[in-house]
C-alpha positions in Angstrom: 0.0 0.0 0.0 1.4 3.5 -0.9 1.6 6.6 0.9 1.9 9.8 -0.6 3.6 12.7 1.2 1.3 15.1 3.6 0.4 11.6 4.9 3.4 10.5 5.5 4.6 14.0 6.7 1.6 13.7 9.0 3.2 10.9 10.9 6.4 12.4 11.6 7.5 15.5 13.5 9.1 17.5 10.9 7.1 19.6 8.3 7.6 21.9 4.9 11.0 21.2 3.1 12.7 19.2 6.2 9.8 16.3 5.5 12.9 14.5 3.2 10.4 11.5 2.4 8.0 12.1 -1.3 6.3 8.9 -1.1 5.9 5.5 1.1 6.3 2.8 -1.9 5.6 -0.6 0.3 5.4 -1.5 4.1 4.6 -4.1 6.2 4.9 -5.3 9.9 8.6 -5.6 9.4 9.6 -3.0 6.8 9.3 0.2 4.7 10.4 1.3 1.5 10.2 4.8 0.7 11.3 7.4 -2.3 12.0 10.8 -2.4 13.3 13.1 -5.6 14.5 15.6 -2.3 18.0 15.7 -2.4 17.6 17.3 -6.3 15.3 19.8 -4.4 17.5 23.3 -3.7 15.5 24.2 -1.1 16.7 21.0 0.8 17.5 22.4 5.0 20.6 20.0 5.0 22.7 21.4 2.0 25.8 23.2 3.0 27.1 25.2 0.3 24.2 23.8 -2.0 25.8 20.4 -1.5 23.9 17.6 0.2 26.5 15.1 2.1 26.0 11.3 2.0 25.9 11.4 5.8 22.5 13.0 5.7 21.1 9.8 4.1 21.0 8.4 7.8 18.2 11.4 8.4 16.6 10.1 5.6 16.7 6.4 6.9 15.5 7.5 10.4 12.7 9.1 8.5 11.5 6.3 6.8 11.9 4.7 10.8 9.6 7.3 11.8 7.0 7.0 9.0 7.1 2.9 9.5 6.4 3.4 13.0 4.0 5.7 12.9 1.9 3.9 10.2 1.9 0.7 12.9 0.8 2.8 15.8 -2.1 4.0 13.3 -3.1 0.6 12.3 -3.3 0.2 15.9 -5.5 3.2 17.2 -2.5 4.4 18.7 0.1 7.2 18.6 3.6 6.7 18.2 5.6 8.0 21.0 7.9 11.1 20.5 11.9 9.2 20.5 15.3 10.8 19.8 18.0 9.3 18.1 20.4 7.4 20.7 22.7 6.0 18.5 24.2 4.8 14.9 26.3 2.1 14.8 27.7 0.5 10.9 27.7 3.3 9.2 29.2 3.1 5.7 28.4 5.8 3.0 29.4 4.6 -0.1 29.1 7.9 -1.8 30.2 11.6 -0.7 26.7 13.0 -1.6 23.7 12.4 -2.5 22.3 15.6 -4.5 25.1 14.1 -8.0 22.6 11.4 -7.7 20.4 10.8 -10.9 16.8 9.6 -10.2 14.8 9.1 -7.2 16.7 8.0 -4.0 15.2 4.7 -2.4 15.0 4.1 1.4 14.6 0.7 3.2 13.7 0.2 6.9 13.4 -2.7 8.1 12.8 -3.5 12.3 15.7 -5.4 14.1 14.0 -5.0 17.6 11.4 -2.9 18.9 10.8 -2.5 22.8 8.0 -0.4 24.1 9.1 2.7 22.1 13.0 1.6 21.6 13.5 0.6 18.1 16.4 -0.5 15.9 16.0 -0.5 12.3 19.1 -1.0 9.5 18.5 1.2 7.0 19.5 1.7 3.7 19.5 4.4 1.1 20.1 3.4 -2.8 20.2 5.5 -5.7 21.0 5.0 -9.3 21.2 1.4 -9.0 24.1 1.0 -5.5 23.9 1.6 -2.0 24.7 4.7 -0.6 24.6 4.6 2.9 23.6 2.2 5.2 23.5 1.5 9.1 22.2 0.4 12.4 19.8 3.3 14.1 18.5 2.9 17.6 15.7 5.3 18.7 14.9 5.6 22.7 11.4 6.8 23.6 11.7 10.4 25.2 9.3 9.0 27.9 12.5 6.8 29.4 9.3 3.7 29.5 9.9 0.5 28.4 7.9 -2.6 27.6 
């Protein structure tokens, strides 16, 4: 089932240009794939110097996190809790940015362990036919609660 953007902006905390995410492409309990055409965009909040780094493809991953969560709290009557990001681990950009990159960028999630609202998700972010960045995210809830 596909999401288009203000829905998927709708689920997540950030709003106008900084929602990185165009469209949710698939999900399920487990995963999400997502696209965006954003890093072409030059009103993009995380160029410097009207570049856009490879690292910022981990905001985009813990985007689709967000979105993926959100959508299962939905299905569920529920609201996801608010969470910060508490750590990366296996990052590996394969690239040095993401804005030289021809076509849509496509952005995996897929759920390694969730725990009341503690998650961990590897993503991945592909473009032009290669990976581009990938790693480990782990997201605390801001409440401090557990299962």
């Amino acid at each position: 089932m596909s999401v288009e953007r203000d829905e998927l902006c709708a689920l997540i905390p950030h709003a106008g240009s900084m929602c990185l995410l165009d469209r949710v492409e698939q999900w399920d309990d487990e995963s999400i794939v997502c696209s965006s055409l954003s890093h072409h965009r030059a009103d993009n909040p995380l160029r410097v110097d009207g570049s856009l780094a490879a690292v910022h493809g981990v905001e985009y991953g813990a985007q689709a996190m967000a979105v993926h969560g959100g959508l299962l709290a939905r299905r569920a009557g529920a609201q996801l809790p608010a969470g910060y990001l508490a750590a990366l681990r296996d990052v590996r950009l394969h690239a040095g940015h993401l804005d030289v990159v021809d076509g849509p960028l496509q952005v995996v999630a897929v759920r390694l362990m969730a725990e009341g609202g503690n998650l961990m998700y590897r993503i991945e972010v592909s473009g032009a036919g290669r990976v581009l960045v990938a790693a480990r995210v782990t997201v605390a809830d801001m409440s401090g609660r557990t299962a």
